[in-house]
Each structure stands twice: as structure tokens, then as C-alpha cells.
C-alpha positions in Angstrom: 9.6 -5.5 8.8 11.2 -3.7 5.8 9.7 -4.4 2.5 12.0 -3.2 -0.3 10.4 -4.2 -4.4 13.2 -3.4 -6.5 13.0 -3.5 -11.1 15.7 -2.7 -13.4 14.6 0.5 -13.9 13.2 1.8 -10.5 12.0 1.4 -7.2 8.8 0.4 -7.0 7.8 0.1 -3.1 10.0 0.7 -0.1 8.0 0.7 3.7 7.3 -1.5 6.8 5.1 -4.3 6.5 3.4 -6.6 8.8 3.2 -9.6 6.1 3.9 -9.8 2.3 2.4 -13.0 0.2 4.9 -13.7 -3.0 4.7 -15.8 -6.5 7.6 -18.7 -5.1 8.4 -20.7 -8.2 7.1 -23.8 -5.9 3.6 -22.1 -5.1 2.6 -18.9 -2.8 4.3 -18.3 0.3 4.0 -15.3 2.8 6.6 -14.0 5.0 5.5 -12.5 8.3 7.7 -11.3 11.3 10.8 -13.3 12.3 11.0 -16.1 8.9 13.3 -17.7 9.1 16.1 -16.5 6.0 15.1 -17.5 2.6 16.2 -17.2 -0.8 13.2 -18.1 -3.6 12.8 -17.6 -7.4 9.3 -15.8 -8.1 7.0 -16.6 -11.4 4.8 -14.0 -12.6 1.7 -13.7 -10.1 0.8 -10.9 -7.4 3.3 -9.3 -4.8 0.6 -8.6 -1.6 1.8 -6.5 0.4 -0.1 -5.9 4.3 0.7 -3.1 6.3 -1.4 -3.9 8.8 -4.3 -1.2 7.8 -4.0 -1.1 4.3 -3.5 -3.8 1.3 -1.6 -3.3 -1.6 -1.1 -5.3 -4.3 2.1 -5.3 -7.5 1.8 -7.7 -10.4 5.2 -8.7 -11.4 6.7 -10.7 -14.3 9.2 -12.8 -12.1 12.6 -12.5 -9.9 14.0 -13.2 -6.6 13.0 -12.6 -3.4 15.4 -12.4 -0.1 14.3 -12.5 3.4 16.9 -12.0 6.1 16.5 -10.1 9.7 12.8 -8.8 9.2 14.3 -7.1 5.8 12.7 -8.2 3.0 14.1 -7.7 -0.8 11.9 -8.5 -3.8 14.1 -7.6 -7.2 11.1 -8.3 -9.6 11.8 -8.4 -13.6 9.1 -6.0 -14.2 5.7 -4.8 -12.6 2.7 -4.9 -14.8 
């Protein structure tokens, strides 16, 4: 999958993934190969990001997060 974390002033990760656990305004949800599409509003929490031999994680204050054809946008309000 395509993992793409995008703020208003610069692009903070771009890579493939295996899984990525986001901040849904509803509670924590990961996306892993073939989700279905989703559109989701994100609180402040942690972006994790899996790439199958590493972990990496953003703390971000908020924003969307699309999910359509194993490409994944996150357009955050700010990393902390």
C-alpha cells in the first residue's frame, strides 16, 4: 500500500506500508491491504505506521484520512 501524511506546510512521510493504525474521531482504526474505501476525521493521537520490518510512529494534531485502492492519504493539521 501507498502511505502518503500530508501538513499545510510539508510532506511529512510518503512510502509503502503493510498497515497504518490512525486517531478516527470514533476511536482507533487500522487499515491494512484491500479496506474497503473510507473517509474519517482524525483527533490528535499517534499516526503508526508498519512497513513490515520497521515501526514508525507521527503525533499529529488532527485531519482527514482517505483510503481508496491500497492508497492511503492522511492530510494531518500539524505533526508534533
Amino acid at each position: 500500500m501507498k502511505l502518503t501524511i500530508i501538513t499545510p506546510d510539508k510532506l511529512a512521510y510518503e512510502g509503502d506500508v503493510t498497515a497504518v493504525t490512525v486517531p478516527g474521531s470514533a476511536g482507533s482504526f487500522q487499515i491494512l491491504k484491500d479496506h474497503a474505501a473510507i473517509v474519517s476525521t482524525l483527533e490528535d493521537g499517534k499516526v503508526i505506521i508498519n512497513t513490515g520490518t520497521s515501526e514508525e510512529v507521527f503525533q499529529i494534531k488532527g485531519g482527514v484520512v482517505e483510503a481508496k485502492d491500497n492508497v492511503i492519504t492522511v492530510l494531518a493539521e500539524g505533526i508534533r
